[in-house]
N, C-alpha and C positions, 0 to 999 in steps of 0.2 A: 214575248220575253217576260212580260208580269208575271206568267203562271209560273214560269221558274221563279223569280227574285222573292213574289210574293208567296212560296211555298217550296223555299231551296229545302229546309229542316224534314220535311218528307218525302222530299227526290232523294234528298242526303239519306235518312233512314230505308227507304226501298235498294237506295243503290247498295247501302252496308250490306240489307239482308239478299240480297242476290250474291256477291259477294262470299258472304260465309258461306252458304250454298253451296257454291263452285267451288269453293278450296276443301271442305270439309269432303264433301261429295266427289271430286277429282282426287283424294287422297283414297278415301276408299276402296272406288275403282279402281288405280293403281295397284295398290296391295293387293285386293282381290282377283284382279285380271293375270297379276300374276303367279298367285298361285295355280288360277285357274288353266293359263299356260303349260304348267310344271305338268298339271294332272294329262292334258289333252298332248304332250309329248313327252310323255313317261315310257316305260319299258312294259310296264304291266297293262295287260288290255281292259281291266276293270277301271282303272284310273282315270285311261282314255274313254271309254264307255262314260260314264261317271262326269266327266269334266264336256264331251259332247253333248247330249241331252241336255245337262245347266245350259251351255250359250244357247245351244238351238232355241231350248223353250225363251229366254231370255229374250233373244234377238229376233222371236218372233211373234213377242206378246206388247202389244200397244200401250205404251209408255203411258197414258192416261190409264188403262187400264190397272196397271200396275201400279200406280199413286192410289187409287182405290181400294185394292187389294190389299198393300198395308198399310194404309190412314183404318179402314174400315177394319181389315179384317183381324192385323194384329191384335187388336184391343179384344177383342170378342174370347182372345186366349187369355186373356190376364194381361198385355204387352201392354202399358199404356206411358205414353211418350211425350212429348214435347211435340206437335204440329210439326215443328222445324227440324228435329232429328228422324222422323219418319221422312220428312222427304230428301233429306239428306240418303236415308236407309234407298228408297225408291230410286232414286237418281243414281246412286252408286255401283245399285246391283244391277239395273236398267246400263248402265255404261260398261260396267264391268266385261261384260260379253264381249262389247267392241274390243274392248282394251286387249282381252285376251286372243282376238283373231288376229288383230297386227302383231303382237308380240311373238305371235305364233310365226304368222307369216316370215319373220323376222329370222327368225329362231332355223326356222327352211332353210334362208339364204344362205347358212352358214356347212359347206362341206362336213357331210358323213362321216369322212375320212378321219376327221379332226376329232370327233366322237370316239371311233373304233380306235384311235393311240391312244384319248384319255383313255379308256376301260383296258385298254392292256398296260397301261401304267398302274392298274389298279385304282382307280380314281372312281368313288360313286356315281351312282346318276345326279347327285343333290351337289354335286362339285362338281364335274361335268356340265351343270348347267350353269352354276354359278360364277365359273371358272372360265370357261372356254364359250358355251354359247350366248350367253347373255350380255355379254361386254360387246362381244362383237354385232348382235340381233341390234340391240338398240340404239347403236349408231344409223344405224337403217332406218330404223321405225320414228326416228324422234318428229318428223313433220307431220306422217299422218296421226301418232300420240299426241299430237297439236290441235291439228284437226277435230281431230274425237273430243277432246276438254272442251275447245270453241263450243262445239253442237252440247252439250252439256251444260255451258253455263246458258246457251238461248234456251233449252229445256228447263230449263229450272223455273219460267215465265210459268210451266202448269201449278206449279206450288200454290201462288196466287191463289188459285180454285180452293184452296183447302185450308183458307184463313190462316197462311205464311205470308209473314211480313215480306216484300219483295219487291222490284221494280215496278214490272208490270201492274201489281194491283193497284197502286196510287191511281192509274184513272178512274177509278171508283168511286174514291175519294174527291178528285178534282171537278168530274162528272158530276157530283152532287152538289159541288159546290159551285157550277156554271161555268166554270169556264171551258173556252174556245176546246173540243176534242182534241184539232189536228194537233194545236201547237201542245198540246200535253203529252200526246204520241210523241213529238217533233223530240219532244225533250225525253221521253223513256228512250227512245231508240238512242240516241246520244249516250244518254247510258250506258247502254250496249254495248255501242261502239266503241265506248272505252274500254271494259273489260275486254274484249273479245280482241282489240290491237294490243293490251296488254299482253293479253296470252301468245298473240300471235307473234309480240317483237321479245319473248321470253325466248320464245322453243325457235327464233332465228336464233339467236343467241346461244343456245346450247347445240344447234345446230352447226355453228362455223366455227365451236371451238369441240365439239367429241362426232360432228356427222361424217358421212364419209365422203372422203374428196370427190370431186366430179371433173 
């Protein structure tokens, strides 16, 4: 219990920066997944083309990987950033792919039929989607879009590596200052576990007032 009481102000400051992470980075990916969405069920087969290839490469390049690719490599272009908004950038685009295969998914559930009246009402695909599939897609998807933000904010532990302030890195700090590993673990996890029942008692919540009856 010491390493907490005697070092709450840097549990407090890792847990902030974890924290901004997740929401800064969960907002990203959002926007972005659904554009990405829009592209990978459009009418045009380039768009589709186009918005495949992004998640494929995405969803199957190792998320470490990808913290290095732009910690390291933006910079090398002239990009150079804030430690914390690069891994915001990382984490975002890194999620984003997920974000857009459930919305996708989503997007499926909802009858053809419904599609082929908006377009003979004259209704674009950019209303069409906004109008007709997407109200209904995200009633669907709102648990596993839960899911996915959860596994995001535990990713955000890799930032750490790349001198971002954050949860996990405090044992660095405590570490050198001797105290006890486990209970220093004991208390990052706790952490965690806060954010991540936050998230989880969020998207019940949005869950039993717009998900779909069962």
């Amino acid at each position: 219990m010491d390493v907490l009481t005697e070092n709450f102000s840097l549990y407090a400051e890792g847990l902030l920066g974890t924290v901004e992470i997740t929401v800064y980075a969960s907002a990203l990916a959002l926007v972005l997944g659904f554009v990405m969405a829009a592209f990978r069920s459009a009418p045009a087969g380039s768009f589709r083309v186009f918005g495949a290839v992004w998640v494929t490469i995405l969803r199957n390049t190792p998320l470490t990987l990808l913290f290095f690719a732009v910690m390291l490599g933006l910079p090398r272009f002239g990009l150079v950033l804030p430690f914390k908004l690069f891994a915001v950038l990382a984490l975002g685009c890194y999620t984003l792919a997920f974000i857009c295969e459930v919305l996708r998914s989503g997007i499926n559930t909802v009858p053809r039929g419904q599609g082929e009246a908006s377009r003979s009402l004259g209704m674009t695909f950019s209303q069409t989607l906004n109008a007709v599939f997407l109200p209904q897609a995200f009633r669907s998807v709102i648990p596993p879009i839960g899911s996915t933000l959860i596994a995001l904010a535990k990713n955000s532990a890799i930032a750490g590596a790349f001198s971002v302030t954050e949860l996990l890195g405090t044992y660095k700090t405590l570490s050198e200052l001797g105290y006890d590993i486990i209970w220093t673990f004991v208390w990052i996890a706790v952490g965690y576990l806060i954010i991540t029942l936050t998230i989880s008692a969020l998207f019940n919540v949005l869950e039993k007032r717009w998900g779909v009856a069962r």
